[in-house]
C-alpha positions as CSV (number, residue, x, y, z in Angstrom):
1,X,17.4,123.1,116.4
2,X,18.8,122.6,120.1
3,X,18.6,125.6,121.7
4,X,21.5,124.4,124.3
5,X,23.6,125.4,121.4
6,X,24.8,129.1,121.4
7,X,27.6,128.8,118.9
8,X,27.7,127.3,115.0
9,X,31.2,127.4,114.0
10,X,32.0,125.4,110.1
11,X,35.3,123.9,109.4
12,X,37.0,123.8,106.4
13,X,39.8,121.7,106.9
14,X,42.8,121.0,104.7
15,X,46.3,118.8,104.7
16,X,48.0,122.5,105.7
17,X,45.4,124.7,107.2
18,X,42.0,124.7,108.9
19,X,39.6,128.0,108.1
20,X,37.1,128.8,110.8
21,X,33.8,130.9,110.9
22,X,31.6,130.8,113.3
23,X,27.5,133.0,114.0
24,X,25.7,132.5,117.1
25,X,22.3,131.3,118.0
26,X,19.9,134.2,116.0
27,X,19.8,136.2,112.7
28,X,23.7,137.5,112.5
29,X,25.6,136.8,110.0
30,X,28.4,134.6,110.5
31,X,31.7,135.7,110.9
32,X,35.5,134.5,109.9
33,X,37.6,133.6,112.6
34,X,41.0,133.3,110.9
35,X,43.1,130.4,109.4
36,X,44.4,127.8,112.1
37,X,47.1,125.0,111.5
38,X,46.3,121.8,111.1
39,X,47.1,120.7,114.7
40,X,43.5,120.2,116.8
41,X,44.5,122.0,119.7
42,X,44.8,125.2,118.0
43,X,40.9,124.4,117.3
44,X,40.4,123.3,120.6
45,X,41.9,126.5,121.8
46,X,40.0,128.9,119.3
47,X,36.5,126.9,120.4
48,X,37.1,127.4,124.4
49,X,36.4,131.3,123.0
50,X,32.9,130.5,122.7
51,X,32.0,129.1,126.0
52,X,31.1,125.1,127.2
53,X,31.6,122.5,124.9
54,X,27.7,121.9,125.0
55,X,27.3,124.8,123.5
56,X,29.1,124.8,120.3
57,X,28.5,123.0,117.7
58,X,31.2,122.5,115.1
59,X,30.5,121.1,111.2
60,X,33.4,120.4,108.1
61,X,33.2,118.4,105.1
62,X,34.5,115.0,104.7
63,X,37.8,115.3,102.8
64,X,41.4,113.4,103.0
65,X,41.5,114.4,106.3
66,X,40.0,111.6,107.9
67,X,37.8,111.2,111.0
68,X,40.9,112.4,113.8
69,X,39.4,115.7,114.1
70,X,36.1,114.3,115.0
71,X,36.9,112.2,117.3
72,X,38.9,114.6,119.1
73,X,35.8,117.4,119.7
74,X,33.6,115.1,120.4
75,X,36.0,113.1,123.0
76,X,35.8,116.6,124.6
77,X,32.0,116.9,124.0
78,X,31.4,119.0,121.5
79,X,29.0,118.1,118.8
80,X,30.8,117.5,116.0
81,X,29.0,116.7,112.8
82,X,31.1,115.7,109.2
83,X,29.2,117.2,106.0
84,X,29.3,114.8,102.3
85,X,30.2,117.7,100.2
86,X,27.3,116.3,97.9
87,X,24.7,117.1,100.2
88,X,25.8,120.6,101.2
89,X,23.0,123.2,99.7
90,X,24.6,125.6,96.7
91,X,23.3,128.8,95.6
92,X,22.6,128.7,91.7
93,X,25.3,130.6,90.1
94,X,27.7,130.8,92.8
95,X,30.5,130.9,91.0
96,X,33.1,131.9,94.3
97,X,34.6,129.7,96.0
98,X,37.5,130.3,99.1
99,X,37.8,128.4,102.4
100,X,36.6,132.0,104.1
101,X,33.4,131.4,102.2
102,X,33.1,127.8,102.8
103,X,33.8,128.1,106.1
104,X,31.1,131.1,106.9
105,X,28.4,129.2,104.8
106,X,28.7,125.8,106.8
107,X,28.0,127.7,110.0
108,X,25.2,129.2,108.6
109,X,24.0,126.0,106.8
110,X,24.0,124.1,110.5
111,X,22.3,126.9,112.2
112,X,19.6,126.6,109.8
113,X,19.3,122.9,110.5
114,X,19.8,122.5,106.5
115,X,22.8,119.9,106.7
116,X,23.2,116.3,107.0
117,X,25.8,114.7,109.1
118,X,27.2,111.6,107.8
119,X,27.8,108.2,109.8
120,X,31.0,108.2,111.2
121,X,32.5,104.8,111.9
122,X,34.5,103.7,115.4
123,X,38.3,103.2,114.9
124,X,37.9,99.5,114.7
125,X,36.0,99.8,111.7
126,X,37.7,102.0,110.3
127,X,40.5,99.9,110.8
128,X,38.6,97.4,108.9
129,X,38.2,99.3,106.1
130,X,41.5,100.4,105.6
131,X,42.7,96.7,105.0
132,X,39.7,96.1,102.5
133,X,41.0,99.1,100.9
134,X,44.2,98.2,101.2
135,X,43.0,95.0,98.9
136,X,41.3,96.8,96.8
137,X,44.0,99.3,95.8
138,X,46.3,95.9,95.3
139,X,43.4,94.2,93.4
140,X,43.7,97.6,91.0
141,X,47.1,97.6,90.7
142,X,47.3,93.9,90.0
143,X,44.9,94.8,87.2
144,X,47.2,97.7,85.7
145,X,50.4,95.7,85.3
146,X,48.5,92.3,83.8
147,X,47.0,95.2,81.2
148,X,51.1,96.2,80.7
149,X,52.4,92.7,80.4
150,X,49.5,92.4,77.9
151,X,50.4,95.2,75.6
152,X,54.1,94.6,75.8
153,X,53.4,91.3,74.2
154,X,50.8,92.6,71.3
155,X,53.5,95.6,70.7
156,X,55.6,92.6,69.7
157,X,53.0,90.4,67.5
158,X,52.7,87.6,70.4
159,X,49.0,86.7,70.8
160,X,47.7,84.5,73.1
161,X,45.6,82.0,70.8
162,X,43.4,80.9,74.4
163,X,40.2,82.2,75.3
164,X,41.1,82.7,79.0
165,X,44.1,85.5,80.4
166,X,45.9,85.0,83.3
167,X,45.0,80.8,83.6
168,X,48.0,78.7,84.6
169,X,48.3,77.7,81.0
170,X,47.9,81.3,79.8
171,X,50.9,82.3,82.2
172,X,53.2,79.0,81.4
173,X,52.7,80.8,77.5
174,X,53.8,83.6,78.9
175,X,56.8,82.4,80.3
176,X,57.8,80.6,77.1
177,X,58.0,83.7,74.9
178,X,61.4,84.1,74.1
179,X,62.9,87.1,72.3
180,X,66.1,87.6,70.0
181,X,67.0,91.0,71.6
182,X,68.2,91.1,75.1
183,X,66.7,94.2,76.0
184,X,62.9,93.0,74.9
185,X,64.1,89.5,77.2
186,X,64.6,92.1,80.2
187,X,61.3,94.1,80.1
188,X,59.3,90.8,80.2
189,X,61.1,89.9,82.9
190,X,60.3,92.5,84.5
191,X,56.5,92.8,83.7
192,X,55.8,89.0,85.2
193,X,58.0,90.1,88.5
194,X,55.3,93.2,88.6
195,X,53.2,90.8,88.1
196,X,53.8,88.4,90.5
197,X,54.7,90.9,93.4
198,X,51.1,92.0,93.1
199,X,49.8,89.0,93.1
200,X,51.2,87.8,96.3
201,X,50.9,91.4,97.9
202,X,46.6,90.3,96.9
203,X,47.0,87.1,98.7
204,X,48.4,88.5,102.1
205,X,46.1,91.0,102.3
206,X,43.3,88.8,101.3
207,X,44.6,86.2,104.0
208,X,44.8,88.9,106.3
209,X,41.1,90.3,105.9
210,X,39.4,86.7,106.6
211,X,42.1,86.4,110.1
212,X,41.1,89.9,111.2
213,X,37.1,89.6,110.7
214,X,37.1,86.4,113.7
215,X,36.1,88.1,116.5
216,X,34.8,91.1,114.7
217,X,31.7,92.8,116.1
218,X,30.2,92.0,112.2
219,X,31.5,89.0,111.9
220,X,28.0,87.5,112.1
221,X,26.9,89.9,109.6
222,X,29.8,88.8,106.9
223,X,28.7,85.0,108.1
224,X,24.7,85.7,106.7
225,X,26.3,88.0,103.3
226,X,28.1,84.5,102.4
227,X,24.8,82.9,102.4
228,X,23.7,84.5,99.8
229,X,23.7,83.7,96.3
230,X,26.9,85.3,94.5
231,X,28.5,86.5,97.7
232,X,31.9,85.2,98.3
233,X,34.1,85.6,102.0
234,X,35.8,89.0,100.9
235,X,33.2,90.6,99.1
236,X,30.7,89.8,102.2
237,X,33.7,91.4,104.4
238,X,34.1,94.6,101.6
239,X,30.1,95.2,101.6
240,X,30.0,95.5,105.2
241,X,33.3,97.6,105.6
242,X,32.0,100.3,103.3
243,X,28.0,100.1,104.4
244,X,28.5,99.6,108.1
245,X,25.7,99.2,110.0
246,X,22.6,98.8,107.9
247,X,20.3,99.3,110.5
248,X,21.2,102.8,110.2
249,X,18.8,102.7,107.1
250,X,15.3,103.1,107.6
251,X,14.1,101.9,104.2
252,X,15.9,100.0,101.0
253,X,15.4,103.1,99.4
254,X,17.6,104.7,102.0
255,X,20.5,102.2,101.3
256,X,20.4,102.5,97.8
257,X,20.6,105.9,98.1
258,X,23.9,105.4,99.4
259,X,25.1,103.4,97.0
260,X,24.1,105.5,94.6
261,X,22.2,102.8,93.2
262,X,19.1,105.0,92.1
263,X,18.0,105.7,88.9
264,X,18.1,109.3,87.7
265,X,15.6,111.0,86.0
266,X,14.6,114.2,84.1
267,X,10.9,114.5,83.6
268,X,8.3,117.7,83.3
269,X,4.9,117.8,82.7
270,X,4.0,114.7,80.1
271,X,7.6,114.0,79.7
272,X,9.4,111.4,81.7
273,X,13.0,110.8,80.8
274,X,14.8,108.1,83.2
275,X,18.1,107.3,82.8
276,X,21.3,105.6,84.4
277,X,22.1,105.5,88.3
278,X,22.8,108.4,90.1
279,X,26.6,107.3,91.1
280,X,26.4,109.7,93.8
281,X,26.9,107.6,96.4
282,X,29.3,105.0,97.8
283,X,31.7,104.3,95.0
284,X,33.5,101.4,97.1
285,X,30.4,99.6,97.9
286,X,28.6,100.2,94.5
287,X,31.7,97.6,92.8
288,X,30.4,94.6,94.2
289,X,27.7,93.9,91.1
290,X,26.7,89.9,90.9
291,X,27.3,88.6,88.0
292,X,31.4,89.3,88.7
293,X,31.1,88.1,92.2
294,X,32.4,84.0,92.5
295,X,29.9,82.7,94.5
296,X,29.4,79.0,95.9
297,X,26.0,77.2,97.6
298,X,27.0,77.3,101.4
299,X,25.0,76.6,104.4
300,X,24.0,79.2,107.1
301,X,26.7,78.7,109.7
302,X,26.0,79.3,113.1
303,X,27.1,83.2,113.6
304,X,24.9,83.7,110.6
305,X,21.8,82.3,112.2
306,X,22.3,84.7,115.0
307,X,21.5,87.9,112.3
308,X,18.8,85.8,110.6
């Protein structure tokens, strides 16, 4: 523990509100400070209680709230660390749970050294990230209305006698389904504009992702990914906007770890049970599996034989 620190305080921040408990440097218990807004300076302000910024240290989990928070403490150097909420000790059978309690128990957690800060990426890669995301919730949509088109038809006994959805000559079939009521005419109509708009809204935000990563710090990172086998342009860009810098990683058993990639298992004594992955980690990142990924034999280009 760094014994510059004095003060511990844990965060439990909401959309609304921001709970605060902070113990100092010892054996005390902690204690709640009160319920803040969600504006920073009223933390700022309750944080100047407790002395110089190098001497507080302030924890809260990740949540909706983003990294803003962050940034701002430790723009005013504070050490500010953000918690996975899947790595934070429990009590067995705790069974209470309040923001005064979450609040007190992260101060106490980081006193004890018994928490483990999570990487927090600059704004440009966060940025980054947002667009991939961005794709990816289009790419889920796009998904949903094909599956309503889909079961529009089969509600009305028209079956698509290919082997392959969503071709050009499964969509021309598509468009030629006519139907004697106006109203049934009017809902397909419909379902291939939904359709359509999500396809386009994929493209522009595809198009957009491979314009935005020239010039990008790991740009020569996404250049290596798409030498490899099953790796195409975007998924190269997704992988690196959701695992960052992989040097953070001291082993491949590290990084899968994150991905959640690791098998789980339930063994005792002469019994060993091992089952599916753990899922714990990086739901984003853990989508990209190689068989669904298109792929295509490229050469290393030069930004790629800078990494290798």
């Amino acid at each position: 523990m760094d014994e510059s620190i004095k003060f511990f305080v844990g965060l439990d921040a909401h959309k609304d509100s921001i709970a605060v408990a902070v113990c100092e440097a010892g054996r005390e218990p902690s204690r709640f400070v009160g319920t803040l807004g969600p504006d920073v300076q009223g933390v700022l302000k309750t944080l100047r209680k407790y002395g110089p910024a190098r001497q507080v240290s302030v924890v809260y989990e990740a949540g909706p709230t983003g990294y803003g928070l962050h940034r701002e403490l430790t723009r005013r150097g504070y050490r500010c660390e953000i918690i996975a909420p899947s790595l934070i000790p429990r009590r067995a059978g705790e069974r209470i749970k309040t923001d005064r309690r979450d609040c007190a128990r992260l101060a106490e957690l980081s006193r004890a050294g018994e928490l483990k800060a999570i990487w927090v990426p600059d704004e440009a890669h966060e940025a980054m990230r947002n667009l991939w995301r961005a794709r990816e919730d289009a790419v889920n949509l796009r998904l949903k209305v094909r599956q309503q088109l889909k079961a529009f038809l089969l509600r009305q006994d028209r079956r698509y006698a290919g082997k392959t959805s969503w071709t050009k000559m499964h969509q021309r079939w598509i468009a030629d389904q006519h139907f004697a009521h106006p109203a049934d005419q009017i809902a397909l109509t419909e379902y291939q504009l939904a359709v359509q708009a999500t396809e386009e809204r994929v493209q522009r935000l595809t198009a957009a992702l491979q314009q935005i990563v020239q010039g990008w710090r790991f740009e020569p990172v996404v250049a290596a990914l798409r030498a490899l086998r099953g790796i195409d342009t975007v998924s190269a860009i997704g992988l690196v906007c959701e695992v960052g810098d992989i040097s953070r990683f001291g082993t491949a058993r590290q990084l899968m770890g994150y991905l959640g990639l690791v098998p789980s298992e339930h063994s005792s004594g002469n019994s060993v049970r091992r089952g599916s992955i753990t899922k714990t980690g990086n739901a984003h990142a853990r989508r990209f599996e190689p068989p669904r990924v298109p792929w295509r034999p490229v050469g290393l280009s030069q930004a790629a034989t800078v990494v290798a």
